[in-house]
Each structure stands twice: as C-alpha cells, then as structure tokens.
N, C-alpha and C positions, 0 to 999 in steps of 0.2 A: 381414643379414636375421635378425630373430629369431624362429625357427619355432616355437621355444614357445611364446612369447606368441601367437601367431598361432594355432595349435593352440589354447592358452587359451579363446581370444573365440568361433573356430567353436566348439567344446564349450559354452558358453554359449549361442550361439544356436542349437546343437538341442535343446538341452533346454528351452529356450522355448517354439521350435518342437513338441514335443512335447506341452509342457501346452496349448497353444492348437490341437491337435487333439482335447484331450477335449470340450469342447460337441461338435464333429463326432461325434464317438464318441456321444455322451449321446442327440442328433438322432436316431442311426440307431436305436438301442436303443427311443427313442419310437415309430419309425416301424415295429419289428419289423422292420427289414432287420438279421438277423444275418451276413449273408456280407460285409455292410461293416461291421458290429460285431468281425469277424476279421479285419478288414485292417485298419481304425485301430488296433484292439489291437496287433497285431503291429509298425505302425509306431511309435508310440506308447512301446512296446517298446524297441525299436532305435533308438530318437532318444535315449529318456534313457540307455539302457546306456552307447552309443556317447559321446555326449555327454558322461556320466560323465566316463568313462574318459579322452578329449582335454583336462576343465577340473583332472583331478588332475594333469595336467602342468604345474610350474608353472616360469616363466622365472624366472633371476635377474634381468634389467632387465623392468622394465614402461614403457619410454619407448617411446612412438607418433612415430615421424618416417615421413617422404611414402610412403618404401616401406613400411613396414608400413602405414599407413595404406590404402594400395591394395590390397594384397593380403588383408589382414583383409576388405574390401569385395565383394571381386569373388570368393575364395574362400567366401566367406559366402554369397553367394548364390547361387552353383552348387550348394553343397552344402545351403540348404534348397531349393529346386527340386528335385533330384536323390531328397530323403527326402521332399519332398512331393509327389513326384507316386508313391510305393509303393501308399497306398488304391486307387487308380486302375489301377492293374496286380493288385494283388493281392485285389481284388475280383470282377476281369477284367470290369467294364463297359469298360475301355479296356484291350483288349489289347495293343496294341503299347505297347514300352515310350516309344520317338522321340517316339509320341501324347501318351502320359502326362504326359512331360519339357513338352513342346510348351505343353500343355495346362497344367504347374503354373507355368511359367515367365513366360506368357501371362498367370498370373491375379498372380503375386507381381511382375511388373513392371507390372502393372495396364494390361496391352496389351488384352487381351479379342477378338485373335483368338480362334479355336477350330477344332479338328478335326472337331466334333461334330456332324452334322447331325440330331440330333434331340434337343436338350437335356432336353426335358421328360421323356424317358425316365431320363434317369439318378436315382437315387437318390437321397431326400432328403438326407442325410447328404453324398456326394458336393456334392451342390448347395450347401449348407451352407460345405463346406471351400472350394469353388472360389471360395466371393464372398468369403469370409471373407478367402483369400491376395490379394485387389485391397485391402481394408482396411488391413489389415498392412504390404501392400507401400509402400501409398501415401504414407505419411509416410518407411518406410525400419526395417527390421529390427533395422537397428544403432543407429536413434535412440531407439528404443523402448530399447536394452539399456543404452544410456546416460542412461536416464529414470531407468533404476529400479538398477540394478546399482551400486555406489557404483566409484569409478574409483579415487579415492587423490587429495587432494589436489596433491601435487605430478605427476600426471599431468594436469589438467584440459585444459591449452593444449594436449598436446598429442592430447585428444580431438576437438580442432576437425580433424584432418585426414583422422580416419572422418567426420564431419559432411559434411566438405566432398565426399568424397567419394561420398556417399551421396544428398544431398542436390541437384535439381534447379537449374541454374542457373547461369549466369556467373562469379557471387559467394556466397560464404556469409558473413555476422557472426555473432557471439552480441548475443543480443537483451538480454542479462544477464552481470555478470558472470563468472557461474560457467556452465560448458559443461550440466553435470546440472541446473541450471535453464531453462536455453533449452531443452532437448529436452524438458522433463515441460512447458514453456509450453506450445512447438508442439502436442504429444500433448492436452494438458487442452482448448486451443482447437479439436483435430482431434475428441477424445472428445464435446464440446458438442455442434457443430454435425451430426456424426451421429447422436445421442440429439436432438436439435430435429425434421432428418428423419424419422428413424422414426415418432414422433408425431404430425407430420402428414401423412405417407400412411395410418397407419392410421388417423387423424382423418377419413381423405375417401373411406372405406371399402376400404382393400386389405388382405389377409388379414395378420396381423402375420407371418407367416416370409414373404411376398413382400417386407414394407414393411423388414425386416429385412435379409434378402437385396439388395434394388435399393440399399438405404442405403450398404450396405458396397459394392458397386459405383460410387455416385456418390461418393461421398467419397473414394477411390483414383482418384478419374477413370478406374475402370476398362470398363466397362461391360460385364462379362459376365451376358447376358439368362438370364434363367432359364423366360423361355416362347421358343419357336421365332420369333414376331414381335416380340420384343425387347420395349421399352416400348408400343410398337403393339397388342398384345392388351390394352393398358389404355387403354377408350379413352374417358378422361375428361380433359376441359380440364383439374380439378384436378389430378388426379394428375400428368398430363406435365408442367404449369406447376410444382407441388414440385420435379417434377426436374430441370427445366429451370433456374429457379432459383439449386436448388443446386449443379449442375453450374458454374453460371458463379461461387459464390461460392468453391468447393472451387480455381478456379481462380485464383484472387487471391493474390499474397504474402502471406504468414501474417504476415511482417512489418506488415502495414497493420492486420490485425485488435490484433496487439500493443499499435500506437500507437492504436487507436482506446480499447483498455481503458485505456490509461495516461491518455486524453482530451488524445491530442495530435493534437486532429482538424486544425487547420493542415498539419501535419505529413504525417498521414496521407494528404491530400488532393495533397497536393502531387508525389505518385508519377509521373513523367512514365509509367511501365512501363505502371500501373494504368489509367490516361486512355486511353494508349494502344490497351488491352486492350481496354476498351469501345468505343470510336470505330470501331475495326478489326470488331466486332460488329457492331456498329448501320449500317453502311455492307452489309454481307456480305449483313441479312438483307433490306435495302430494294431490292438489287439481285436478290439470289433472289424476294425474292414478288412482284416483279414482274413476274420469268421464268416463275414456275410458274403466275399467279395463274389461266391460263386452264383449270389441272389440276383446279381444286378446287372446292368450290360456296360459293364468294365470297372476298370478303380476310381474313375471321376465319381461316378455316381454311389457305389458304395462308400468312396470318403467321404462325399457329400450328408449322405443321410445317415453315415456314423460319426461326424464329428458333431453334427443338425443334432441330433439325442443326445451326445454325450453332455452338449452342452446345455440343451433343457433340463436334463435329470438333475446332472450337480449343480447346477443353479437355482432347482425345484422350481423351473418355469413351468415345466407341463407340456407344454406344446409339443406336438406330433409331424413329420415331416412324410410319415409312414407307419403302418401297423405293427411295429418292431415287437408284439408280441406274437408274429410269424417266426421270429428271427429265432437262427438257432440258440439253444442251453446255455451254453457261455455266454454269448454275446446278454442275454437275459439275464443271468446272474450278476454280469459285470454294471451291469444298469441298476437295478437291486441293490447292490454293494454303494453306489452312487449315491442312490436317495437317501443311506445314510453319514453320507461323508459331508453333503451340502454346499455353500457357499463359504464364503469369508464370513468372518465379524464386521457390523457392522455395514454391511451389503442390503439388500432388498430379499436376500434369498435365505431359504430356512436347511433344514436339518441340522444333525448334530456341529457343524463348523470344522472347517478345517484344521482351524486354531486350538480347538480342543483335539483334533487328533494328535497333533502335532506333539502338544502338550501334554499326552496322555505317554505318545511313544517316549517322550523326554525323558518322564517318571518312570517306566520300567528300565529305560534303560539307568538312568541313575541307581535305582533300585538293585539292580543285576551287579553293579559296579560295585556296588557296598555290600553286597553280597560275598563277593570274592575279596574287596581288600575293607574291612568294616572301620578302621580307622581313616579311610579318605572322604574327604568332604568334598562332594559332588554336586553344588547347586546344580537346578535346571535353569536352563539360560534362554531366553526366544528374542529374536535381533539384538541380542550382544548384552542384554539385560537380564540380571536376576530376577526369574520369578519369585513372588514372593511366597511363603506356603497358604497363606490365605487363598490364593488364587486356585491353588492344587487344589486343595481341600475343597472349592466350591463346583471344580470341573468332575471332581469325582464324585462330590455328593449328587451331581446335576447326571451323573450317567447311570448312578443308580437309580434315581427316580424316574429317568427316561424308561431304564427297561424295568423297572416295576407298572408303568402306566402302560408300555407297549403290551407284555403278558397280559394286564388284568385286561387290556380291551380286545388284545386276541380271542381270549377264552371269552370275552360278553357277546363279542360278536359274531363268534364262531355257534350261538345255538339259532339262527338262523338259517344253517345249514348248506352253507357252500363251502366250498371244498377247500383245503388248506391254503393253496396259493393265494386264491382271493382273498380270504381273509387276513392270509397275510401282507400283501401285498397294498390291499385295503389300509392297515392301519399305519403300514410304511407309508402309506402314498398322504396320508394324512396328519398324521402325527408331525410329519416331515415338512409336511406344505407343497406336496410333491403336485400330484393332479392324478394323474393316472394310474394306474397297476396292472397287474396281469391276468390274464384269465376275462371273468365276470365282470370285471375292472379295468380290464383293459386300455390302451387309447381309441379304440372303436365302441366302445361300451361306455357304459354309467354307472351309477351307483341307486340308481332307481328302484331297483329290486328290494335292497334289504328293507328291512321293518324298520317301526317310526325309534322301537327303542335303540336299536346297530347306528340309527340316525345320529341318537342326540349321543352317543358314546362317539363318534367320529367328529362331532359338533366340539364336545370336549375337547378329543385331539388336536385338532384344528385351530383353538385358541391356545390349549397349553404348548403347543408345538411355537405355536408363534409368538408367545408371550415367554418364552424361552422354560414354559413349565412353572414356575417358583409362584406368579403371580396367582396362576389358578388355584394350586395347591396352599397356597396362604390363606385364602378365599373361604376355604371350609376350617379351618381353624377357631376353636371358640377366642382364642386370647388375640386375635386380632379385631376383633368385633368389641372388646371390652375397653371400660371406661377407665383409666389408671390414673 
C-alpha cells in the first residue's frame, strides 16, 4: 500500500473541498448570519492548512493499482464528510456531532435523508452547503479532481480504478482515450444540464437561490428539500414537471448523452439499460394512478403526483410532491420495490441499477435454458454484446453483499425499537441513497429519533450504497492495509 500517495490525493481533496465552501461562506456573509460566517471560516481554515500539509507529502511511486484505488475512494470520502459536516457543529444549528456527520454524509452521497425536522430554520448559508454537497457528490469528488488536476501521463490507466471506483455501476469505460478527458466530459455534460435547470425554474417564477438550491439537489439525484414540504410547497404544474423531468434525465447513463453529442443516435438508442429504465417508469406510474386516482380531484392530478414519485424513487432523488405514505398498500410497495431497482449505471442516482437487474434476469434465464437442453451454449448478451463471466460473477458477488449489509443493519437498527416498516424502509431508503421511507421515516418525517449508534450504521449504509459497497467493505480488510 502506498500511504503517501494516498495521503497525497485526500490532501487534494480537502483543499478542494475547502475552496468550494467559500460561496457558502460568501452566502452567509450576504445573509448577515456571522456565527456561520465563523464556522465556514474556521473550516475553511482547517481544510486548506490541513490539506496543505497531507499534498506536501509526496510519494516516490504515483502508480494507482486496485488497493490504492479503494482506499484513496473510501478514505476520501469519510474524510470530506467528517470536515464537511464542522459548519454544522460549529455553528451549533446541529448540535450533536453523529447529526452533523449524518447530515453531511446524507447530503455528499446524495442520500437526502435528514435529522432535521424543521429545515426551513436553518441558515441560508448552511442551506447553501447542504444542497451544494448532493451536487458535488453526485457525479463523484475524485472525478471532479481528475477533471482538473493533471495526473502525469504515464498514470492515466491507472486513474480508471479511482473512476471505477467512485463511480455508480456494474461497469465503468472511458468514453475517450484519455481518463482526464472522460471526467471533464462527464462534469461539462453534468455542468450544462444543471445551468439549463436552473434557468427554467427561475423562468417559471421560483426565487433564484431556491431554483439554485433544488437544481443542485436534482442533478446529484439527491433530493434534499429546502422547504419542510419538499417540492410540495411549490405548487405549480411547471415547476414539479422541470423537476420531474430532470430527475429522470439526471438518471440516465451519461454515457448516452456522450453518444448522442458525438450523433451516434443508432447507437445511443440502442441501450437495452436505458429502454429498460423508461418502461419500468411508465408501467410504475399507470399502475399507481390508477391506485391513488380516487385521492385526487381527477386523473391530471393523480398522474401528476404519481409520475412526480415514481420518478424521485427510481432515481433516489428523494423528493416529495405529496405525503405518498398516505397512499394506498400497492401504490407503497410499488415505490418500495423502486428504491431497489434504482437508476442507470453511471447516472447521479443510486440503488441496485437497472443494468444489474437486467443482467441478473439474463443469467436465470440462461441458466433455465441449460437447464432443459445442457449441451446449448447460451451466452448472456446486453446491447448485442457478450458479457463476459467476470462481469456476472462480480454482479452476483455485489448482490450477495448488498443483502448481507441490508440484514446485518436491519437487525442493528431494529434494537432501537420501531417497528418493522421503518426500519425497513429506513435501511432501503439509505443503503439505496433513497431519502425518505415510510412510517417514522416517512416523506413528512425524519430520521431524528433513532440513537447515535442506528446513526452511524445508516452513515455506513450511505457511503457503501454509494460507493457501490466493495470500496467500504475492502476498508476493513487487514491485507489491504499491508505492505507487500
């Protein structure tokens, strides 16, 4: 393991981290909140000193192999969580520190749980950094630092294994030859379409630091509200339909956007992931607004606020349109069933991927096939290509590990003592990078209640969910720490 180099990259990504808390800082100063004008300073502070000091350590090798690559990943993001959630304590709108962590972790893995039950209280400034960390987080901390930070030629290849690991999804490619060109793509294509949002929410009349604020939430697919009824206190067709939207476009392979600039619309079209994405959509919302339609006053508005969820859920944006855990049993399950299906590869958005479902039906069904005739050779195929079995092998190892962490934190967080749905619901909504849940957890609710240890078990979830799991779980390993 090379701890310098490692040491190197977090020291770069707090001092990142750092300068991207001055607008926050600049915010509060606008807004004359100076007791969070001393706490961004003071973190602010401490990120670049600290920072400093970790990137003047310099390795003699700079080569990136699997364990370092994991560990740069998953060390990197405890440690900006850990310095980004200081405002927040040292302001003392969030006293407790567990909250804090909870709370930054929440917003940098673009989960948009919250502790918080009364958001609209907290300070501009605060409100600011919190949406600000679902932006950031959502394309990935380290691809951002490989946009712009130059690597060294003969390191590029092996920057594809911070990529890969950072990065949502089954599979990673470079969409170019060079790794620092695929990361400023993705960012340039992530940078557009949240400058297009912002534009027109404020186009359809919302305050520009809302239109600002909700932009950098949907584009992380994070969905932290910045009024106490979520997108619900805005209650215009336009607005929700911008978000709604763009929620579903944030959750698309960035990949597709690529080939569609390149105008390899064939190509692009041809995504079984993508089809799939939509289909699973359009089924989800004709089956809810048929469930809810007798809630509402007609079918405009029941499609409205079942297509508004269908598409927060499987994007794990979060965001609320309406207390939809009013809503009848099916329509609830079907949401449920959502938070584990997720987005695309490669998108802003978490849960299991579509692409592994996909992949997963491929292999039974293969399996069934050879079942019946055992002499036929059955590759699985996904847009007209052999998977390889490597690929299988790592979607099945990844689904076993999912629900071994989902159990073990069912059962940690269930002796806290609420009642099954919550806690179930609870570790779906987290794990997943979802936001909300049902019951206690619900979209009018929080997470406030549980104890500080259910805290830091959901904390867990929250980065292995979005760290696609491997990174966390390498983490505790003695033979990744060792000197070979």
């Amino acid at each position: 393991m090379n701890y310098k180099l490692i040491a190197n990259y977090i020291g770069n990504i707090l001092r990142i981290e750092g300068l991207f808390m001055i607008p926050a800082l600049l915010v509060s100063l606008y807004h004359n909140e100076f007791k969070c004008v001393l706490a961004f300073g003071i973190s602010i502070a401490a990120l670049l000193v600290i920072g400093q000091l970790m990137h003047m350590i310099k390795p003699k090798k700079r080569n990136i192999f699997v364990r370092e690559g994991f560990a740069i990943v998953s060390l990197s993001w405890l440690a900006i969580s850990l310095f980004g959630a200081l405002p927040f304590f040292i302001s003392r709108e969030i006293p407790n520190f567990i909250d804090c962590f909870f709370e930054t972790v929440s917003g940098f893995t673009t989960t948009g749980s919250s502790i918080l039950s009364n958001v609209e209280a907290l300070s501009k400034g605060l409100l600011y950094w919190r949406s600000f960390s679902h932006w950031l987080g959502g394309m990935g901390v380290l691809v951002f630092l490989l946009a712009v930070v130059p690597n060294g030629k003969d390191n590029d290849a092996q920057s594809l294994y911070i990529l890969r690991a950072e990065s949502p999804g089954p599979t990673f490619g470079k969409l170019v030859s060079k790794m620092r060109q695929t990361a400023q793509i993705l960012y340039i294509i992530y940078i557009a379409l949240t400058i297009v949002e912002i534009i027109l929410l404020f186009a359809g009349g919302m305050p520009l630091f809302d239109s600002v604020l909700n932009s950098f939430a949907t584009a992380g697919t994070g969905g932290f509200g910045i009024k106490n009824a979520s997108i619900g206190a805005y209650d215009s067709y336009y607005l929700q339909g911008v978000i709604g939207v763009f929620m579903l476009l944030f959750g698309v392979n960035f990949n597709a956007y690529f080939l569609l600039l390149m105008r390899r619309f064939r190509r692009a079209a041809a995504s079984e992931e993508v089809r799939a994405y939509f289909v699973i959509i359009g089924v989800a919302v004709v089956i809810i607004t048929a469930n809810i339609y007798s809630m509402y006053n007609g079918l405009g508005e029941a499609l409205r606020h079942a297509a508004f969820q269908v598409g927060s859920i499987i994007t794990t944006t979060g965001f609320s349109s309406c207390d939809f855990d009013l809503w009848p049993t099916l329509s609830k399950e079907i949401l449920v069933m959502l938070m584990f299906v997720g987005a695309c590869a490669g998108s802003t958005g978490g849960g299991m991927k579509v692409s592994r479902l996909l992949l997963m039906g491929k292999t039974v069904g293969k399996e069934l096939k050879q079942a019946l005739h055992p002499q036929v050779v059955a590759p699985v195929r996904m847009d007209g290509k052999v998977v390889n079995h490597e690929t299988i092998r790592a979607t099945n190892v990844y689904v076993a590990a999912y629900i071994f962490i989902f159990a073990a934190s069912f059962f940690l967080i269930s002796l806290d003592g609420f009642d099954m749905v919550t806690n179930f619901t609870a570790i779906a909504a987290t794990l997943n990078n979802i936001g909300p849940g049902l019951a206690q957890v619900g979209p009018m609710m929080n997470f406030g209640s549980y104890s500080n240890p259910a805290k830091l078990v959901m904390i867990f979830d929250m980065l292995a969910g979005r760290l696609e799991i491997f990174p966390m779980l390498v983490f505790f390993m003695p033979d990744t720490w060792r000197r070979f």
